[in-house]
Each structure stands twice: as C-alpha cells, then as structure tokens.
C-alpha positions in Angstrom: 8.7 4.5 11.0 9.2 8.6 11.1 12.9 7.8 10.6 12.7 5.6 7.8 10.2 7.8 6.0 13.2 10.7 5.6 15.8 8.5 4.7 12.8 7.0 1.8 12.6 10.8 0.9 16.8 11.9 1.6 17.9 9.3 -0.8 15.3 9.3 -3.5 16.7 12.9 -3.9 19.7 11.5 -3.9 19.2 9.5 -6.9 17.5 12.1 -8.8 20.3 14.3 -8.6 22.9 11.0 -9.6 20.5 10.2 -12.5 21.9 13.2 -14.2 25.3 12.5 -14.2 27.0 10.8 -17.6 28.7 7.4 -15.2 25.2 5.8 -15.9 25.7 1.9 -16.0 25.5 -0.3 -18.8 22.4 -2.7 -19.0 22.9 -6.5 -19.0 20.5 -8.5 -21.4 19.1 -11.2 -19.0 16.2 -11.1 -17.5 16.3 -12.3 -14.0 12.0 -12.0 -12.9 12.9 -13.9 -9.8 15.3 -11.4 -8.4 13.0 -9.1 -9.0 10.4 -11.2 -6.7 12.9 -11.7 -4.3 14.0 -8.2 -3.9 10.3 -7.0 -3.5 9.9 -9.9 -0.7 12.6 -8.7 1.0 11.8 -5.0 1.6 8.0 -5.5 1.9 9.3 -6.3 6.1 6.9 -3.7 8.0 4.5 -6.3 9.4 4.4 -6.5 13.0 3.1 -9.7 15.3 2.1 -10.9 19.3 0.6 -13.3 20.4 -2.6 -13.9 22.9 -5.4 -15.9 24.1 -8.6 -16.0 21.6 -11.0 -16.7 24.1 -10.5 -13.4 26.0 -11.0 -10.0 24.6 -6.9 -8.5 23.2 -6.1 -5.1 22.1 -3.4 -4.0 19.8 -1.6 -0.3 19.8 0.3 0.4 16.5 3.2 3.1 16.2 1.0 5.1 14.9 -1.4 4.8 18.1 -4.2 3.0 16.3 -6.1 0.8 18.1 -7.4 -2.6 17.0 -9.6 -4.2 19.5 -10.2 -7.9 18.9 -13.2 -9.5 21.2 -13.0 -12.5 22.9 -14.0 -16.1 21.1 -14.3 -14.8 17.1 -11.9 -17.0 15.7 -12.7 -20.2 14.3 -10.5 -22.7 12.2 -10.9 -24.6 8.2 -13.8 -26.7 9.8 -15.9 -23.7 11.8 -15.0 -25.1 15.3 -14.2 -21.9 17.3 -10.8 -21.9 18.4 -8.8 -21.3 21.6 -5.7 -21.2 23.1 -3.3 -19.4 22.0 -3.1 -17.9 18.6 -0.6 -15.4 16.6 -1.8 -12.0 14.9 0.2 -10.0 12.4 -1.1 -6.7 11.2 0.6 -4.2 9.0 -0.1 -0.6 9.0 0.3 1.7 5.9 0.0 5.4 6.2 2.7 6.7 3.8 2.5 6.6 -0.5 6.0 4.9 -0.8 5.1 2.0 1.4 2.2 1.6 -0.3 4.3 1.2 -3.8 6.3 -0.8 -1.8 3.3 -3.4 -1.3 1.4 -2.8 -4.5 -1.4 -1.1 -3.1 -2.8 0.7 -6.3 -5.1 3.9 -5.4 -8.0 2.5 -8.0 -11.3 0.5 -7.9 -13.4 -0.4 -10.6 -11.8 2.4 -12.8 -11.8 5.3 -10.4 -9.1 7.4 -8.5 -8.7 7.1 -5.0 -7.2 9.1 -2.5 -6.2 6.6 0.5 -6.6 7.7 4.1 -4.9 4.6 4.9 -4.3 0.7 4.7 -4.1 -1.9 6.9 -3.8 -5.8 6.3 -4.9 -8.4 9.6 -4.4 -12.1 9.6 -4.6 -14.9 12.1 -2.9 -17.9 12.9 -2.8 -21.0 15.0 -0.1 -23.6 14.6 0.8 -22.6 11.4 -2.5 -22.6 10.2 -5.0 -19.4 9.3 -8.2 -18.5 11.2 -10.9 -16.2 10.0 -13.3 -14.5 12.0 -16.6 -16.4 12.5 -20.2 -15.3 11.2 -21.3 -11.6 12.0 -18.0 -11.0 14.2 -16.4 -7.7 14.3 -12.9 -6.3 15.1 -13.0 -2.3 16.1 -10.4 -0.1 14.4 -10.0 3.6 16.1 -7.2 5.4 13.7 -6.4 9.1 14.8 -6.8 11.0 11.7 -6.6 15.1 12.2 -8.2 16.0 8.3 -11.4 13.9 7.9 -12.5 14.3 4.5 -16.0 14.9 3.3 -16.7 11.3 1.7 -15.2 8.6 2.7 -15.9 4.3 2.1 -14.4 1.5 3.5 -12.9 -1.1 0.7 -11.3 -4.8 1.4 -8.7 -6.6 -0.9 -8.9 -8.4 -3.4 -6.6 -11.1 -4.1 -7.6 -12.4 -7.3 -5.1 -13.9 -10.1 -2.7 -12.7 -7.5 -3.4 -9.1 -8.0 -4.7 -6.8 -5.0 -8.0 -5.0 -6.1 -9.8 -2.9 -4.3 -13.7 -3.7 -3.3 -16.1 -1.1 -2.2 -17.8 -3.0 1.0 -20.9 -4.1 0.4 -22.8 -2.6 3.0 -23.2 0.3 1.6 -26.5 1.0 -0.1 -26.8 4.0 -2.5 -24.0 6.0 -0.9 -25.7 6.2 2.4 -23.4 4.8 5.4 -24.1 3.2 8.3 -22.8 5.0 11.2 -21.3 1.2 12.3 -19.6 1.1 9.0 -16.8 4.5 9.2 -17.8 7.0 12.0 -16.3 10.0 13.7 -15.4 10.7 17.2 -13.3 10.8 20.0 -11.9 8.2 22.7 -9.7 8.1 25.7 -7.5 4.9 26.2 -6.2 3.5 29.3 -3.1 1.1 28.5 -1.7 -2.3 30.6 0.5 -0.2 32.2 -2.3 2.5 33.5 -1.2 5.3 31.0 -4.4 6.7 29.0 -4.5 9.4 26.2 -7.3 10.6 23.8 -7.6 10.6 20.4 -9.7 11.9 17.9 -10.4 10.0 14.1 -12.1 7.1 12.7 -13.9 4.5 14.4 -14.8 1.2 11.8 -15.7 -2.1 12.3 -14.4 -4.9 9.5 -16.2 -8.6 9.5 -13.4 -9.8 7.5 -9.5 -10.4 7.1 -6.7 -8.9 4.9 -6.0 -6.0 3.5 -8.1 -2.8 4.3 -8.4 0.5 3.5 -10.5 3.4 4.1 -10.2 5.9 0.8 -12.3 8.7 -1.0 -12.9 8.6 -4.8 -11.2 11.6 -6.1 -12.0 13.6 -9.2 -15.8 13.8 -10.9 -17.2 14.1 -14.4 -15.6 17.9 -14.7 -12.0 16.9 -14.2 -9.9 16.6 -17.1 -7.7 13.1 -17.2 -5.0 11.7 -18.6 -2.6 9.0 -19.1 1.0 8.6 -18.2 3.6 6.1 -19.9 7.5 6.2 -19.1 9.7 4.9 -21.9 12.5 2.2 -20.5 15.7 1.3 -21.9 14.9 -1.4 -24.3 17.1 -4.7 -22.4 14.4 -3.9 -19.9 10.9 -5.7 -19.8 7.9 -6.1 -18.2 8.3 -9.2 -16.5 11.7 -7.7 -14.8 10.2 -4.0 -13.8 7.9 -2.9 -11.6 7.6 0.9 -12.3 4.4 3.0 -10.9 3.7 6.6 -9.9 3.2 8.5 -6.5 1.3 11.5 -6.3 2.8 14.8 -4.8 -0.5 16.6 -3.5 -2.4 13.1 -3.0 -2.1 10.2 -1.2 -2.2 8.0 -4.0 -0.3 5.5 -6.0 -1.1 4.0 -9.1 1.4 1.0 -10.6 2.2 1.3 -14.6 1.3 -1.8 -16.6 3.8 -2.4 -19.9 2.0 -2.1 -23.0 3.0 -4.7 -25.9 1.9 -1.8 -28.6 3.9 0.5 -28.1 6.4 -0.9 -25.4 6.0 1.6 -22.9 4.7 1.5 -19.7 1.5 3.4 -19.1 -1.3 4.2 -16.5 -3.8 2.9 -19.4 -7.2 3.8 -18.0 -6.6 7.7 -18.1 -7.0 8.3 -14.4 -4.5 10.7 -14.0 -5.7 14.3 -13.3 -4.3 17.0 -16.0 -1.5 19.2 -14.5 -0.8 16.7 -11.1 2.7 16.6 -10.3 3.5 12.8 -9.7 7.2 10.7 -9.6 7.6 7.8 -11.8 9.8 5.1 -9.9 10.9 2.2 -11.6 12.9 -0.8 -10.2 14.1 -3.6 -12.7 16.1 -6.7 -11.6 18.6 -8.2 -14.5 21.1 -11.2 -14.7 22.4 -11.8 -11.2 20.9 -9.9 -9.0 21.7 -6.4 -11.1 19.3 -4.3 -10.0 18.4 -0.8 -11.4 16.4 2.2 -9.9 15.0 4.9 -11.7 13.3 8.7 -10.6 11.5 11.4 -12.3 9.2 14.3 -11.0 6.9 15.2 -14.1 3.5 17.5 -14.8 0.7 14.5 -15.8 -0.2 15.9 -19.8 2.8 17.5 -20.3 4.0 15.2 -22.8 3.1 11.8 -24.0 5.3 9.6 -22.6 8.5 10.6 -20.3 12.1 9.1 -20.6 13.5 7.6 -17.6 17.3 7.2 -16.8 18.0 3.6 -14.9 21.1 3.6 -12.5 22.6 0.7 -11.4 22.0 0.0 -7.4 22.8 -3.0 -5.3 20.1 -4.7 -3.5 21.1 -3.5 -0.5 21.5 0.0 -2.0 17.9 0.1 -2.9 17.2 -1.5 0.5 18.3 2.0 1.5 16.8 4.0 -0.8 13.5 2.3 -0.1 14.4 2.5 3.9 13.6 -1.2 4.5 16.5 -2.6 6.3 
C-alpha cells in the first residue's frame, strides 16, 4: 500500500502543476451521474478476503500488521441459528486521508471535527449471504499505533439514506471508558508459520459489523472555525461531482456538499479550523465517461470561496492519480 501511497502523492503534484497551464479542456454539457458512480466503484478496490471455519477460533494479519482475532462459533445467520462450515471474511483497512476520500469516510459526527486514527470496515458471509455476530460476541482488534493521543472514542457506521455517519459507541457513559472498550498495551504474536513479533498500540473490542473507526474530537469552544466552498465551472453540478477536502497537519477529511444558494460547494457546518492548510479535490464525471480532476492547496479563511481549475483525465488516468489500479 506504501507504494501506491507515493504514486497518490507524485501525481496529485503532478496535476497541480498541469492545472496551471492554458491547454485546459473544454467542458461537455451532459451530466453523466452514473459514470461518476461507476468510476468511484471501481477505484474503491482495497478490500482484502480468506476464508475459514466459523466454529474454530481464526486470526487475520493486515499489511499493516494489525491483528483481528475472530473466536470460534460467533456467527449466526437471518434466522439466529449459529452458523458453521465454512464462511468468507472481507475486511478493509484505512490508515491514509486519500483513501478515506476515496471511500467517503467524512472526519465528522454529530457536528464535530474529528481527527481519525484509523478505519476499518468487517463483513461476513456464507453462500452468498451475510452473517453478523451473535448477542454479546466480540472480535479483538490490536492496531500498532506509535502516537497515542490523549482522548480517544471508538465510533461505528452509519449507513442511513445511504450516507456513512459516524456514531459515538454507546458504551460510553459521561466520557469515562471502559478499559474493554479502547486500551493500551503491548503484545507478542506468534504466526502459522512460527515467526512472532511485538507490537505496541491499541487493543479494542467491537460487538458489531461494518465500518469502524477509532478518532478524537479535535478543536474546543476557543478555536476559531470556518467554512470552505470551492466555486466549479458552471456545466458542472452536484449530482456529477464529488469534491471534498484533506487536511495537511490532520488526519481528517471532510466531503463538500453543493449548495443551491449560491451554487458553490461548501463545508456548511463551519468546522474548519481558521488558518489550516487543507487541498480541495474535486472529481466530476460528464457525457461519456469524460471525467475531470481538480487540485488546490489553500489557507481555511483566507477567502470566501476558492476557484478550482478542472482538467480533463481519463478514467484510467485518474485510476493513476488516485493509485487504484
């Protein structure tokens, strides 16, 4: 993933410096939303699977050396019966800003800033058909993490009207958190194949499925806000453009919604600290398959709303860009 990462960040630069040249494309008129759908399904291709028995106890090591232990017999099917056999697992693992863009994973919950430590998403299957994890089960995450922050909360996804939300768990109780919950600490794993190595970072338990994130709320009541909006071209909508911004000096990501008033789009709850230094990205998707890609660094508050120049890029192009393929 190291790999991709760099060419993410080599070619983004790339474009930046393109963006400034006078060849800039002409827009076609016709929005295509499906392309833009399609594209988005395409390059969202990090998930990762295997297969094993769901009566006996399985373990999981990511690239990344996380390890998600899954005990024996915690699976059950639609009806409650307890399944066995065997039975697939994906799991995707998202450390880095751009892949969270990528998948959508917005840095807010219930109108606050987060900074995200990471995300992962879990699902089971059998046949074809989903699992979830029976009453009061638990699957064990243990994520190496060097700079453990102060505060941190466990949150689960939120699929509702097809948008992913984040939801503080709801075991915690006035801030206080169970040392079962998120702790600290150190582990030595053996393999399959005999090798062992230890590891120091968070240890978590999660009783359900789908996405997951462990994040702090950044910012308090001192902190100065504001709002960003980029300004688009006007052939280009909101039904045809994703556009959001990454966060140089957090790990954060927040998308930009269009707003019918004044036909930009904006981060509209003010969440934005004063003086950050972010990137807008924007991706729009016109008339067969024309796609377009757009960069800018910026200072949040420095200015209303920002202009952004669109270049024309193939799909595979911003396959690239986006280091997907």
């Amino acid at each position: 993933m190291t790999n991709k990462l760099n060419i993410i960040i080599t070619l983004f630069l790339l474009i930046l410096i393109s963006a400034c040249s006078k060849d800039s494309e002409n827009f076609e008129p016709n929005i295509n939303q499906e392309s833009l759908t399609k594209l988005f399904d395409e390059i969202q291709d990090f998930q990762e699977s295997t297969t094993f028995d769901a009566t006996q106890p399985f373990d999981i090591v990511t690239e990344n050396r996380t390890i998600i232990s899954i005990p024996g017999g915690i699976l059950i099917d639609g009806s409650g019966t307890e399944v066995s056999g065997i039975v697939e697992v994906e799991y995707i693992e998202i450390l880095d800003k751009s892949l969270m863009a990528v998948y959508h994973l917005e840095t807010e919950s219930e109108d606050k800033l987060l900074e995200s430590n990471f995300n992962y998403h879990l699902k089971f299957t059998q046949n074809g058909n989903d699992l979830v994890l029976e009453p009061n089960a638990k699957v064990i995450f243990r994520v190496p993490f060097d700079d453990v922050p102060a505060d941190h909360y466990r949150f689960y996804g939120n699929n509702t009207n097809e948008v992913l939300s984040w939801d503080l768990d709801g075991n915690y109780n006035g801030g206080n958190i169970d040392a079962d919950l998120i702790n600290y600490t150190d582990w030595v794993y053996e393999d399959i194949s005999g090798q062992n190595w230890s590891d120091f970072g968070y240890q978590f338990t999660v009783d359900r499925l789908g996405w997951i994130s462990i994040s702090s709320y950044y910012g308090n009541d001192a902190l100065e806000n504001t709002n960003i909006c980029v300004e688009i071209p006007d052939e280009i909508g909101s039904a045809n453009t994703k556009a959001f911004i990454i966060y140089k000096n957090l790990n954060s990501v927040q998308e930009l919604k269009f707003n019918s008033d004044n036909s930009l789009f904006c981060e509209n709850l003010g969440l934005t600290p004063l003086n950050e230094e972010v990137t807008i990205i924007s991706i729009s998707a016109l008339a067969d398959e024309n796609y377009y890609l757009g960069m800018k660094e910026v200072i949040a508050g420095e200015q209303e709303s920002f202009n952004i120049i669109l270049q024309k890029r193939s799909k595979e192009e911003i396959l690239d860009i986006l280091g997907m393929l």
